[in-house]
C-alpha positions as CSV (number, residue, x, y, z in Angstrom):
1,X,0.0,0.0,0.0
2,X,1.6,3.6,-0.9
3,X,1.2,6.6,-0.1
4,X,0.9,10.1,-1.9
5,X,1.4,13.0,-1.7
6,X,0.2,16.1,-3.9
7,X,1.3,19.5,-4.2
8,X,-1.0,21.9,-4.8
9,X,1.4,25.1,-3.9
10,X,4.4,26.6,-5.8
11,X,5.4,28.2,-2.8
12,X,7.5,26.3,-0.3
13,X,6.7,28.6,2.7
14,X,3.4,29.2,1.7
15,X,2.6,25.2,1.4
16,X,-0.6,23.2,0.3
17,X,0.0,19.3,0.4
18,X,-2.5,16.5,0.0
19,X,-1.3,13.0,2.0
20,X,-3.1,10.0,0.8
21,X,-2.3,7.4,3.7
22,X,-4.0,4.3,4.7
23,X,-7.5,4.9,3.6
24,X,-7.3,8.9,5.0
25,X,-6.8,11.8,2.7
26,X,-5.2,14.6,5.0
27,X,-4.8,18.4,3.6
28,X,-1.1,19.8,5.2
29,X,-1.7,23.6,4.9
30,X,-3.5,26.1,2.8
31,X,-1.4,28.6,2.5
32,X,-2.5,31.6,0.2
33,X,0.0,33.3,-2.4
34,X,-0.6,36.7,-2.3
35,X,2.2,37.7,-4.6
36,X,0.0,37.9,-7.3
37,X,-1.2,41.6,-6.0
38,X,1.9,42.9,-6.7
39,X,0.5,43.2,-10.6
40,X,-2.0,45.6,-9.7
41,X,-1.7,49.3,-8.3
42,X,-2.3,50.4,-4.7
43,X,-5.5,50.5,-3.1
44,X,-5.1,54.3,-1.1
45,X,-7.9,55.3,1.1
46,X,-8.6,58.4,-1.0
47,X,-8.3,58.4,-4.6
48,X,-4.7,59.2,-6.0
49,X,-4.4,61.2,-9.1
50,X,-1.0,59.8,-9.6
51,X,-1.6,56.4,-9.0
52,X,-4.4,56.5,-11.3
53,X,-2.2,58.0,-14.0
54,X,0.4,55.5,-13.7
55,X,1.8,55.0,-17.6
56,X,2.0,51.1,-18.4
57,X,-0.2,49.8,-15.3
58,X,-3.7,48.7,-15.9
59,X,-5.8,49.8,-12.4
60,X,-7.9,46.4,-11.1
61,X,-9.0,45.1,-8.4
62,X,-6.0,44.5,-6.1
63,X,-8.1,42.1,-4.0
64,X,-7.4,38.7,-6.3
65,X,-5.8,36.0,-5.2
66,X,-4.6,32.5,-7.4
67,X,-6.9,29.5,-6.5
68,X,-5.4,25.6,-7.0
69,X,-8.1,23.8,-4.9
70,X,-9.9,22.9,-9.0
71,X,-6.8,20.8,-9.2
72,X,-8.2,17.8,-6.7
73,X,-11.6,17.2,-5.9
74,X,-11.5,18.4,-2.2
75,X,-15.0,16.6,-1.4
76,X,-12.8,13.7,-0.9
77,X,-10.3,15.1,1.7
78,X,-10.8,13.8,5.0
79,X,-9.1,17.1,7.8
80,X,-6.8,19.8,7.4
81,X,-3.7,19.9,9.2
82,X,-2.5,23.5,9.9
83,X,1.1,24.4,10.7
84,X,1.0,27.9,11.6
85,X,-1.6,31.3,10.8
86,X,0.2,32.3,7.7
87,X,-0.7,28.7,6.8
88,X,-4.0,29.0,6.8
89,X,-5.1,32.4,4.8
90,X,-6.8,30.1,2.1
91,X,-9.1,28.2,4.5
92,X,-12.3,30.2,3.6
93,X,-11.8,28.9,0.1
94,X,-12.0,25.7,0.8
95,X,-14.7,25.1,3.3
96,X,-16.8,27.8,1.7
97,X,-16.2,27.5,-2.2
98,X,-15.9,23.6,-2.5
99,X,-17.2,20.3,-1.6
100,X,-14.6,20.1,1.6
101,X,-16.7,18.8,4.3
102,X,-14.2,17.7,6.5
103,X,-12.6,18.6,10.1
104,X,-9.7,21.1,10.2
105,X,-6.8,20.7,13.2
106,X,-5.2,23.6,14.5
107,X,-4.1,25.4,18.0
108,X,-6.0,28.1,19.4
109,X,-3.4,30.6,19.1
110,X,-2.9,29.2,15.2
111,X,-6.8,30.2,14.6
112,X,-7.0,33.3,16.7
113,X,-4.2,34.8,15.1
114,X,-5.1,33.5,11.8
115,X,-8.7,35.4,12.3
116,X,-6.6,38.7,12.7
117,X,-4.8,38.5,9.8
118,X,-7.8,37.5,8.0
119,X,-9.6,40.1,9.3
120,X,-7.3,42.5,8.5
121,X,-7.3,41.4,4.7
122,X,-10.6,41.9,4.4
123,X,-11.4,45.3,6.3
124,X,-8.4,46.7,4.5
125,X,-10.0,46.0,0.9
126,X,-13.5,46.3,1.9
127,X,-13.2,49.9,3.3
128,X,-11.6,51.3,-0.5
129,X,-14.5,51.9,-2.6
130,X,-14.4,50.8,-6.3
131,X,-16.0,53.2,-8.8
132,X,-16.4,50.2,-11.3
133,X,-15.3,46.3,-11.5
134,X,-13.0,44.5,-14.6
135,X,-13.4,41.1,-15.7
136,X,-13.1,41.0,-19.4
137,X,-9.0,41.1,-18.9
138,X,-9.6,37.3,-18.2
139,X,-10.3,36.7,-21.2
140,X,-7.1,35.0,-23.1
141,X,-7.8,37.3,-25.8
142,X,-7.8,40.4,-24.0
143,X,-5.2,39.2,-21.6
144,X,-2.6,38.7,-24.5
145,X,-2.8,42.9,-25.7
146,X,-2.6,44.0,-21.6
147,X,1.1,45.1,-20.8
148,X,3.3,43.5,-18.6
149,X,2.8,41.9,-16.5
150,X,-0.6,41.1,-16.9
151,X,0.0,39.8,-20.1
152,X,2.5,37.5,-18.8
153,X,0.6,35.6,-15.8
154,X,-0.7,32.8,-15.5
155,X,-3.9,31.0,-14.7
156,X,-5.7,34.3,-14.4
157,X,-8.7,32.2,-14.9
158,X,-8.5,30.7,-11.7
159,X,-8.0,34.0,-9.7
160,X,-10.7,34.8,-6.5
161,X,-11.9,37.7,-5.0
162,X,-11.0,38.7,-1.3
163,X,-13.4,36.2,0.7
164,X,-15.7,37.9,3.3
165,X,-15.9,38.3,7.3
166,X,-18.8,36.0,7.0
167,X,-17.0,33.3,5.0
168,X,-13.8,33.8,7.2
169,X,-15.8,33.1,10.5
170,X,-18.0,29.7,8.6
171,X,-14.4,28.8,7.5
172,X,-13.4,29.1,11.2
173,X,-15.8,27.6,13.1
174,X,-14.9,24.6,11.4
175,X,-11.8,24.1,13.4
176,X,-11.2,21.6,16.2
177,X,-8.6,23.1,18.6
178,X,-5.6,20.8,19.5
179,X,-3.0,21.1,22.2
180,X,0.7,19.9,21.2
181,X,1.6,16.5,22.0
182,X,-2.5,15.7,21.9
183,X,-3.1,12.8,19.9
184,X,-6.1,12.1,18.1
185,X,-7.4,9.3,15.9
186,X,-8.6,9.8,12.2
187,X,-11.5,7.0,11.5
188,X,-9.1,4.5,13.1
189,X,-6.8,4.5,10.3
190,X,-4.1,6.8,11.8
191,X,-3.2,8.9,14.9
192,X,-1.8,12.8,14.1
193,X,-0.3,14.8,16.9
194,X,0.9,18.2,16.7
195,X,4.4,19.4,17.7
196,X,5.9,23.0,18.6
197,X,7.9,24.0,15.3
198,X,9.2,27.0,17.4
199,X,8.4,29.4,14.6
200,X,5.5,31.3,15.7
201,X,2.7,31.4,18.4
202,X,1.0,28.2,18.8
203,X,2.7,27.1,15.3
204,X,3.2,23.0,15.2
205,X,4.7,20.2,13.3
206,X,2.7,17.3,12.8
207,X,3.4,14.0,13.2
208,X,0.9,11.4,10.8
209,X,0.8,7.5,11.7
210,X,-0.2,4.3,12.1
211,X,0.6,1.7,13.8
212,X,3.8,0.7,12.4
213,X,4.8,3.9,9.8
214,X,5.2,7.5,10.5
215,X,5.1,10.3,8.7
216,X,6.5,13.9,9.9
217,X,5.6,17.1,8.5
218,X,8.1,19.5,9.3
219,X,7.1,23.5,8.0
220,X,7.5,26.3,9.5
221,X,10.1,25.6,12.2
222,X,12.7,27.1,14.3
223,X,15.8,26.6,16.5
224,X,16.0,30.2,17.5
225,X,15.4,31.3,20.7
226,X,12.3,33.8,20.7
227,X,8.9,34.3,21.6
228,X,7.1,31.1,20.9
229,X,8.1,27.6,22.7
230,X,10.9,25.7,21.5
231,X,10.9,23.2,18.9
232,X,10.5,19.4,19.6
233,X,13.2,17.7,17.8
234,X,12.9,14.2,19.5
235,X,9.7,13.6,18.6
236,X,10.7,13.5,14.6
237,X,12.9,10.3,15.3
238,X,12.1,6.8,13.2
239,X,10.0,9.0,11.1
240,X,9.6,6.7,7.5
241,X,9.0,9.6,5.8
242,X,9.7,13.0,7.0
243,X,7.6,15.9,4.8
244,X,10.3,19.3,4.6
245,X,8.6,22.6,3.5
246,X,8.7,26.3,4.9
247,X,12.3,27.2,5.1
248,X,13.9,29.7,5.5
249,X,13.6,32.3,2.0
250,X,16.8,34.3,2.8
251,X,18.9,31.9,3.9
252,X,21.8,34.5,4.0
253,X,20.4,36.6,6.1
254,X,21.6,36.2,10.2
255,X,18.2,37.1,11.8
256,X,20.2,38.9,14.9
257,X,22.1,40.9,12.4
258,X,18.9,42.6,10.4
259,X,17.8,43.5,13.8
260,X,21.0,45.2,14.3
261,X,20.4,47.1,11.1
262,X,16.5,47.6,11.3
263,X,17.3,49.5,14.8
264,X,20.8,51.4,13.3
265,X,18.9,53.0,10.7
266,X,15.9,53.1,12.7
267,X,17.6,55.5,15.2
268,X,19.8,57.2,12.3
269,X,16.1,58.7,10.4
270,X,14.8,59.8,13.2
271,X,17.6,61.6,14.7
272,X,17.7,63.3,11.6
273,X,14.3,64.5,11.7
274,X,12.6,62.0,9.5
275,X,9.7,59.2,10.1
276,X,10.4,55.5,9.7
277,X,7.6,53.3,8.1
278,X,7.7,49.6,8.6
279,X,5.5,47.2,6.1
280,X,4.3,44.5,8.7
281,X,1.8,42.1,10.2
282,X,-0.3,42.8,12.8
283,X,1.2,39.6,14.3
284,X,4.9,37.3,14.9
285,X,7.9,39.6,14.0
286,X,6.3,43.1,15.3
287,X,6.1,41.0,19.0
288,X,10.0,40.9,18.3
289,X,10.9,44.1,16.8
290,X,9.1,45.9,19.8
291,X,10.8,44.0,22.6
292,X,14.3,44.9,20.6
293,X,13.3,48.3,20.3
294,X,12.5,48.9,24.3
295,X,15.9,48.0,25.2
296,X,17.2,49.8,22.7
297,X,15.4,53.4,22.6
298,X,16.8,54.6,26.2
299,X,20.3,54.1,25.1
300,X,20.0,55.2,21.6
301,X,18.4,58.6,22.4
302,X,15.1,57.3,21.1
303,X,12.9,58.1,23.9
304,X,10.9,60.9,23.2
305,X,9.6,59.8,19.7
306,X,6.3,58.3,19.5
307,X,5.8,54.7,17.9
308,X,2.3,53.9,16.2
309,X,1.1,50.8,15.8
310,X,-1.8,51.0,13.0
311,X,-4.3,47.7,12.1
312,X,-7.8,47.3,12.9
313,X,-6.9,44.7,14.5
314,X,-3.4,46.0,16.3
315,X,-5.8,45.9,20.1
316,X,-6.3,42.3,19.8
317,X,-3.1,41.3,18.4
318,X,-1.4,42.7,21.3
319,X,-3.5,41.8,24.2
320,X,-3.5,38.1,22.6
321,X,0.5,38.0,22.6
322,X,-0.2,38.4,26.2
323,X,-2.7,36.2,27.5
324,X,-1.2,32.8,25.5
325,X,1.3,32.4,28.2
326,X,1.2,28.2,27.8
327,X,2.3,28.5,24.1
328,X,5.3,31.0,24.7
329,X,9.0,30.1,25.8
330,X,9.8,29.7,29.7
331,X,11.3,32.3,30.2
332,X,8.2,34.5,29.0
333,X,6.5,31.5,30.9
334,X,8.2,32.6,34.2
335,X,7.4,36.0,33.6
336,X,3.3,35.4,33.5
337,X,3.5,33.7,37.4
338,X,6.1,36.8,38.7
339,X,2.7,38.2,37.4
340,X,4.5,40.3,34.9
341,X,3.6,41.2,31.2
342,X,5.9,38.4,29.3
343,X,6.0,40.7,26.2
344,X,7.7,44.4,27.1
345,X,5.5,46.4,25.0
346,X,2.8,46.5,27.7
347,X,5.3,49.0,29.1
348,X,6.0,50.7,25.8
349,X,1.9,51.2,26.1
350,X,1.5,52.4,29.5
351,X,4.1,54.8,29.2
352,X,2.6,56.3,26.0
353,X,6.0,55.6,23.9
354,X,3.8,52.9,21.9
355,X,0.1,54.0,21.4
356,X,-2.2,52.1,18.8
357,X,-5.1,52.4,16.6
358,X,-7.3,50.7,14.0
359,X,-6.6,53.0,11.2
360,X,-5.5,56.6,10.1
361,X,-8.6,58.3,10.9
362,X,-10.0,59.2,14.7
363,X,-8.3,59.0,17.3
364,X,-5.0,58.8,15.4
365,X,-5.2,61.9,13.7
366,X,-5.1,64.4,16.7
367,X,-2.5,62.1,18.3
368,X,-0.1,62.3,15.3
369,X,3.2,63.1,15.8
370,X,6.3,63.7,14.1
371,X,9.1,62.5,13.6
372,X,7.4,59.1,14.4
373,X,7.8,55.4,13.7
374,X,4.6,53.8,12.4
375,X,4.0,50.1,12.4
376,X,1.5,48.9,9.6
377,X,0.4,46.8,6.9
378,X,0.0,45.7,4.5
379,X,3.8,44.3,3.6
380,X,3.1,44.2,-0.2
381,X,2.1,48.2,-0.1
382,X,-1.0,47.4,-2.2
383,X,-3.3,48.1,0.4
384,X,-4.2,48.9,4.0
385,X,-2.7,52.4,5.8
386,X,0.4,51.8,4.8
387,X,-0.7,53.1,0.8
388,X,-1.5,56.6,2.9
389,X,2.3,56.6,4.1
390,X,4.0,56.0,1.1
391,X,1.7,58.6,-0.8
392,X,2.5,60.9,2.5
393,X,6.0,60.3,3.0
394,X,7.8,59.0,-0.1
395,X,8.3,62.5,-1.4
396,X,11.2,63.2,1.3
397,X,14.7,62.0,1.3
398,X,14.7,62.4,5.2
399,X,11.8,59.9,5.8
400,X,12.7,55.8,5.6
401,X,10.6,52.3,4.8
402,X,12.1,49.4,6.4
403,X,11.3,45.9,4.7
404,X,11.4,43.5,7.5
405,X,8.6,40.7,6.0
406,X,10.4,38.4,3.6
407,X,7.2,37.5,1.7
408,X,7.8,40.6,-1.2
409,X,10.3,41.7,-3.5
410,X,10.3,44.9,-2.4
411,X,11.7,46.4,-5.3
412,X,8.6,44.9,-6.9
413,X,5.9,46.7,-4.0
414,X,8.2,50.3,-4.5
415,X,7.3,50.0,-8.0
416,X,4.2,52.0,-8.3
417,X,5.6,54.8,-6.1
418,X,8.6,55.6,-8.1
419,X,10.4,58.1,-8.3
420,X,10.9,58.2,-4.4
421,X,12.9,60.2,-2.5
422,X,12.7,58.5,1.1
423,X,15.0,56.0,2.1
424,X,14.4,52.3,1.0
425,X,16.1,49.7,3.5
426,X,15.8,46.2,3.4
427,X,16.3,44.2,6.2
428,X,14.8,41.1,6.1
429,X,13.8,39.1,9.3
430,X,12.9,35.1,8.7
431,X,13.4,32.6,12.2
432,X,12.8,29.5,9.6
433,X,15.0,26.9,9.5
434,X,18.2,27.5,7.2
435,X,19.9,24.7,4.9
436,X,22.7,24.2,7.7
437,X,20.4,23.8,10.1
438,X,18.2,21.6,8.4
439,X,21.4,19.0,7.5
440,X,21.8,19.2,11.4
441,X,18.0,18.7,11.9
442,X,18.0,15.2,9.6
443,X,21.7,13.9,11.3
444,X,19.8,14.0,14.5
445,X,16.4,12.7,13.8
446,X,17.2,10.5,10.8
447,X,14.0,10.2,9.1
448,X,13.9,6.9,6.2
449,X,13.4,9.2,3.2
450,X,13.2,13.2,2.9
451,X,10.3,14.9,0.7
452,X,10.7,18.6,-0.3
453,X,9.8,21.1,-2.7
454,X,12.2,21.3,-6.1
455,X,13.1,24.5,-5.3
456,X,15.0,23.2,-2.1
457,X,17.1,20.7,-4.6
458,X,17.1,22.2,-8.3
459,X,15.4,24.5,-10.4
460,X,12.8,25.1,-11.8
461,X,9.6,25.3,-9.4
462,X,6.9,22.6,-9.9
463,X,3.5,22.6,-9.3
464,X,0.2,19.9,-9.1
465,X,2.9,17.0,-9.0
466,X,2.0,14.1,-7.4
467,X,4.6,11.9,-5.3
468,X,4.7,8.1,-4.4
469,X,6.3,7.8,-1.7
470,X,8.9,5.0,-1.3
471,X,7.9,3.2,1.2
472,X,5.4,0.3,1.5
473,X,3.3,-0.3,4.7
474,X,4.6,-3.7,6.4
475,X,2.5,-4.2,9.0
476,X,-1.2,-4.2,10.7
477,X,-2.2,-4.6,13.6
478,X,-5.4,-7.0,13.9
479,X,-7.1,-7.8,17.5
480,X,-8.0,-11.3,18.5
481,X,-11.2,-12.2,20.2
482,X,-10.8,-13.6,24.0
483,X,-12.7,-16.8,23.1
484,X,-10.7,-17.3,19.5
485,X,-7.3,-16.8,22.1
486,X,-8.2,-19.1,24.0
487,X,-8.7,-21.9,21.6
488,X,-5.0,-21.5,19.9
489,X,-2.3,-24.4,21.0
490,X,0.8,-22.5,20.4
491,X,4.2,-24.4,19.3
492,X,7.4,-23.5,20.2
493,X,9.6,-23.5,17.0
494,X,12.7,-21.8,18.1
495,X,13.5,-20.6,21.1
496,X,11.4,-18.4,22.7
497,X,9.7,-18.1,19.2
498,X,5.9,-20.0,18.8
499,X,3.2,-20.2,16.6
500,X,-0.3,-21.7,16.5
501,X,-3.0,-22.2,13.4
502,X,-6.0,-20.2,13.4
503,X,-9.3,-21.1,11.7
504,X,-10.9,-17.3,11.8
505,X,-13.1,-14.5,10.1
506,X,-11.2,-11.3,9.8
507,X,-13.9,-8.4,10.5
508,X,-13.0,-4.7,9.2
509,X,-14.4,-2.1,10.1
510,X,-13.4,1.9,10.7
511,X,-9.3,1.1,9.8
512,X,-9.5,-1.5,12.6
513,X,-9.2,-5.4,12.4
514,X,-10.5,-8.0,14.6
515,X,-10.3,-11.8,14.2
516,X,-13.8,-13.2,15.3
517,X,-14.7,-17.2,15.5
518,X,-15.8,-18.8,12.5
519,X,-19.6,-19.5,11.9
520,X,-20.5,-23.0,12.7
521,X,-21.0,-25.1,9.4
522,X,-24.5,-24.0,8.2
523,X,-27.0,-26.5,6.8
524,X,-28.1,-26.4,3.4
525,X,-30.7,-24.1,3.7
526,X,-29.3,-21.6,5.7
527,X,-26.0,-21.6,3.8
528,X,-28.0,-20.5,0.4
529,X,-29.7,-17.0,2.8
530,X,-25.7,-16.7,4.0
531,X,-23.4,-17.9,1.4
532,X,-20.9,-14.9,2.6
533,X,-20.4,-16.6,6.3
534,X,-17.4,-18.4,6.0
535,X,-17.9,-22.2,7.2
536,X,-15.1,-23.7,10.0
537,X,-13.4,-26.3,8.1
538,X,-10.5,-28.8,9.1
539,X,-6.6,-26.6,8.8
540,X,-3.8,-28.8,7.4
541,X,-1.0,-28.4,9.4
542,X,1.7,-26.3,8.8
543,X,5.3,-27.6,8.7
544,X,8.4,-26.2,10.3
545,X,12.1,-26.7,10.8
546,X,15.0,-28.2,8.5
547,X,16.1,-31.1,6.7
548,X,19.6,-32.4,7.2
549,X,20.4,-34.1,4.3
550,X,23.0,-36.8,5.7
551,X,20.6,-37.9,7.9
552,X,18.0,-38.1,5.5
553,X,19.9,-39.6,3.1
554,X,21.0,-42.4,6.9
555,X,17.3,-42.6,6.8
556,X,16.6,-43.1,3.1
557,X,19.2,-46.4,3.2
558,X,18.0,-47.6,5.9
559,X,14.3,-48.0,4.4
560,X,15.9,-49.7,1.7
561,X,17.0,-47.2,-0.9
562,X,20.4,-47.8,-2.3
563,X,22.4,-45.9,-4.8
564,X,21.5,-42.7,-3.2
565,X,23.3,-39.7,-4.8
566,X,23.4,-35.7,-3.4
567,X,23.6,-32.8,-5.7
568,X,23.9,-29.4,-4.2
569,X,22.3,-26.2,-6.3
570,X,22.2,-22.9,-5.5
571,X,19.0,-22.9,-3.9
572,X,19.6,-25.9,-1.9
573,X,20.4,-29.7,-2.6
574,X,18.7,-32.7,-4.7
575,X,18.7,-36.1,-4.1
576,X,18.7,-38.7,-6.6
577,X,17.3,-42.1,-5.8
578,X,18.8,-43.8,-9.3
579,X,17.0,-47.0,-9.1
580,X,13.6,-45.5,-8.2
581,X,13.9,-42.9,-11.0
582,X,13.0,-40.5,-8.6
583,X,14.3,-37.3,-7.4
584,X,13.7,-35.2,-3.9
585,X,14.5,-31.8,-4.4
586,X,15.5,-29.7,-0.9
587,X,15.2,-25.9,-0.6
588,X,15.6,-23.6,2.6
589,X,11.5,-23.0,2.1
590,X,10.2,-26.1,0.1
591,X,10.3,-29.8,-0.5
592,X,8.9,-31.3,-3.9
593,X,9.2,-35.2,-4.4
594,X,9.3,-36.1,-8.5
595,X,8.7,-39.4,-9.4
596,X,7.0,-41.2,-12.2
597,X,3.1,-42.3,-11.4
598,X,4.1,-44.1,-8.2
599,X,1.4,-42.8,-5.4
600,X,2.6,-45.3,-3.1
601,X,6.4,-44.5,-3.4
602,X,5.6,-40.5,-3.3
603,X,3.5,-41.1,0.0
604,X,6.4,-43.2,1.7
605,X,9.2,-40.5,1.0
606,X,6.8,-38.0,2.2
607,X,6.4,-39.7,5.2
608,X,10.3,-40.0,5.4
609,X,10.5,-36.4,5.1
610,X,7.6,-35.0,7.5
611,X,9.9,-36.8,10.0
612,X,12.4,-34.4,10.2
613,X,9.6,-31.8,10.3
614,X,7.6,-30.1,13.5
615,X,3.9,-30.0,12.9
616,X,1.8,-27.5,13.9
């Protein structure tokens, strides 16, 4: 029996992988490539003359997103595994646009999280108005005469709208909440359990098996020592197959050292009068940034400048980094019994040096300060507040936009908004698991076999290929009845080693095997209403052991055979009885007597044989 997998993403850290094992068809992530929107212009709060007169950029919808679930019939998968919330952004078009009727797995702070950054999504494209809506470009036709690089994508056919809050919370309430290590059965076919990758808040590994293969899905992960708890290695040892996505995209990049230079220039704009922006997420690497930031501002002079923190969902996003104390590290653990805040920027808000807001407008505008540092999203600069910074900032030299999220090119987001005159600095922060540490990672837990994406072994990327996986299962485990068990005589054929026939119906039902008594012989009658009740009929017993062959050949003189010859093969030896005409050939796993019509003479050497044989 095999196993396969599909991939259904051309993004390794964005992953979507369909597991077909023992009977159960298990979805590993939905992760949604939002790279796409960096083909269309900006979505700013207000409308933008010069956005809108943009030469060689067709204005769309920037709220379309590439679908792959029409390349497998999701009806038939069984649950969705989820790794961590950026793993998850495509959920609502799966439960809501397809025939998915399954159960999704994920921790709470996985699905709390992953409603914020949802949420986010979709209030920052529903609150632009649209003055009018474009289809026809999807048209092959049309699509060929658009500019680049319109023109040049593909599959625009199978490109979605921005779901809804509606479908995001149908799409949610679907979810089963899991804690790690918590194992739970899938139709008694396999047990999953979910491991901390160390990545992000609540983020897991999984671990997939039966009851004699495993599989491990590793994606996502980290061996750095931040907010979230560590990774569990251990549990990824004897894997048979271990599953290797969501590394690491700047593998070059020291993560300590872009902090170093996202705080260095950081401090440099500001003391020379100018605002910093930062693209983020309202969740993971802001926690981070903001506890380097509050030891650093004191000693870098920083003290006195405001920073803003701008989502309409920045409230929950940091009261939730507070109140997960189970799912952090221990030393943020520790903290939580002291009682103290385990993340610093509780201080940063009571002391007014961090203040935040759900969007530009309110509140924000009579607090607003400068020079400032504003934290906001979205990373692509396509939409959400940080399209009003760009517009308001990009036309000074003394202002600066810090990349930090990996997900972009950012030379690709700037696009739109050149020429600009404010700083552009890139200083990408990604926790994922490097190639060196990866190498380390499979030394240590030494899986059977490694599957990854191409991209992590050769060029070029590919997409809807399915896998078998090389491995076969060897095993099943099948339960005995109590009254079957205690009608077995068990032999002892080597030491310590028995074995006893068994007359039995083998009952399957829900990935689980039982052996049951056999039906008593039925009469006539009855056996035409049941023909499919197996009768209990007389076992032939089974033969064990070896044959020596000078003893046989002792034995075979001593019944009268003469001229008795040996022959060895490569399989075992033959024995030639020359006045008989009759051969016996020997083999480690059978015995065949040939001889020519003699019934009688074949049943005597068989008995000769079955002496040196154990019966059982």
């Amino acid at each position: 029996m095999f196993s396969f997998q599909y991939c259904l993403s051309g993004h390794p850290t964005l992953p979507c992988n369909v597991l077909k094992f023992k009977s159960t068809t298990i979805m590993l992530d939905c992760g949604l490539d939002m790279t796409s929107t960096l083909n269309f212009l900006p979505l700013p709060l207000v409308q933008s003359p010069r956005l809108s007169k943009l030469p060689g950029w067709v204005l769309k919808d920037g709220s379309t997103f590439l679908d792959k679930t029409e390349l497998l019939d999701l009806s038939t998968v069984d649950v969705i595994l989820i790794s961590n919330y950026h793993c998850m952004m495509a959920l609502p078009y799966i439960t809501e646009y397809t025939g998915f009727t399954g159960t999704v797995y994920a921790t709470e702070p996985t699905v709390q999280i992953g409603r914020l950054l949802m949420e986010e999504l979709v209030n920052s494209i529903e609150r632009v108005p649209k003055a009018q809506s474009a289809s026809m470009w999807k048209n092959k036709e049309v699509q060929r005469l658009l500019p680049a690089p319109l023109k040049d994508a593909v599959e625009v056919s199978m490109w979605r709208k921005c779901y809804t809050m509606p479908e995001v919370n149908a799409a949610l309430s679907k979810i089963q909440l899991v804690g790690y290590s918590q194992k739970i059965e899938l139709f008694g076919a396999v047990q999953v359990t979910p491991l901390s990758s160390g990545y992000a808040l609540g983020s897991s590994n999984w671990i997939i098996q039966s009851h004699y293969e495993k599989v491990s899905y590793v994606s996502g992960s980290s061996l750095l020592t931040t907010h979230p708890q560590p990774m569990d290695q251990a549990s990824l040892k004897n894997s048979d197959v271990l599953i290797l996505t969501g590394l690491t995209q700047i593998p070059t990049a020291n993560p300590d050292g872009m902090v170093g230079e996202f705080c260095s220039n950081l401090a440099m704009t500001v003391r020379n009068g100018g605002n910093v922006l930062v693209p983020c997420y309202p969740s993971g690497v802001i926690y981070d940034l903001l506890e380097c930031l509050y030891q650093y501002i004191d000693s870098a002079g920083l003290s006195n400048v405001p920073f803003y923190f701008i989502s309409p969902v920045a409230n929950s996003s940091l009261e939730f980094s507070q109140i997960f104390a189970e799912w952090l590290c221990h030393n943020k653990q520790t903290k939580v019994y002291l009682p103290e805040p385990p993340f610093p920027h509780a201080e940063l808000i009571q002391t007014n040096k961090l203040k935040h807001y759900p969007s530009i407008h309110g509140d924000f505008s009579n607090d607003f300060k400068q020079p400032c540092v504003v934290f906001t999203g979205h990373p692509s600069l396509r939409f959400g507040d940080v399209v009003h910074f760009m517009e308001l900032w990009g036309k000074s030299s003394l202002n600066t936009v810090i990349f930090t999220e990996p997900d972009f090119s950012y030379l690709d987001a700037l696009a739109p908004y050149q020429p600009l005159a404010m700083k552009c600095v890139y200083c990408p922060i990604d926790t994922r698991l490097n190639f060196i540490q990866v190498s380390k990672l499979l030394k240590e837990v030494q899986p059977l076999h490694v599957v990854c994406p191409e991209q992590y072994t050769q060029p070029p990327p590919t997409q809807a290929e399915v896998l078998t996986l090389p491995y076969k299962r060897r095993y099943e485990k099948i339960e005995i009845m109590p009254d079957l068990a205690d009608s077995l005589v068990p032999s002892e054929i080597k030491p310590g080693i028995s074995l006893a026939t068994v007359s039995a119906v083998l009952h399957t039902k829900d990935n689980k095997h039982v052996l049951q008594p056999p039906q008593p012989p039925a009469s006539k009658k009855r056996k035409r209403v049941s023909e499919d009740v197996p009768d209990c009929k007389p076992l032939k017993p089974l033969l064990s052991g070896s044959i020596p062959v000078d003893q046989f050949v002792q034995t075979l003189e001593k019944h009268g055979f003469s001229d008795v010859k040996v022959e060895d093969t490569a399989k075992g030896h033959i024995v030639l009885l020359q006045e008989a005409e009759t051969l016996i050939q020997i083999e480690e796993d059978s015995t065949h007597i040939i001889c020519d019509n003699d019934e009688p003479l074949r049943v005597k050497l068989r008995d000769l044989v079955l002496k040196f044989l154990q019966k059982f």
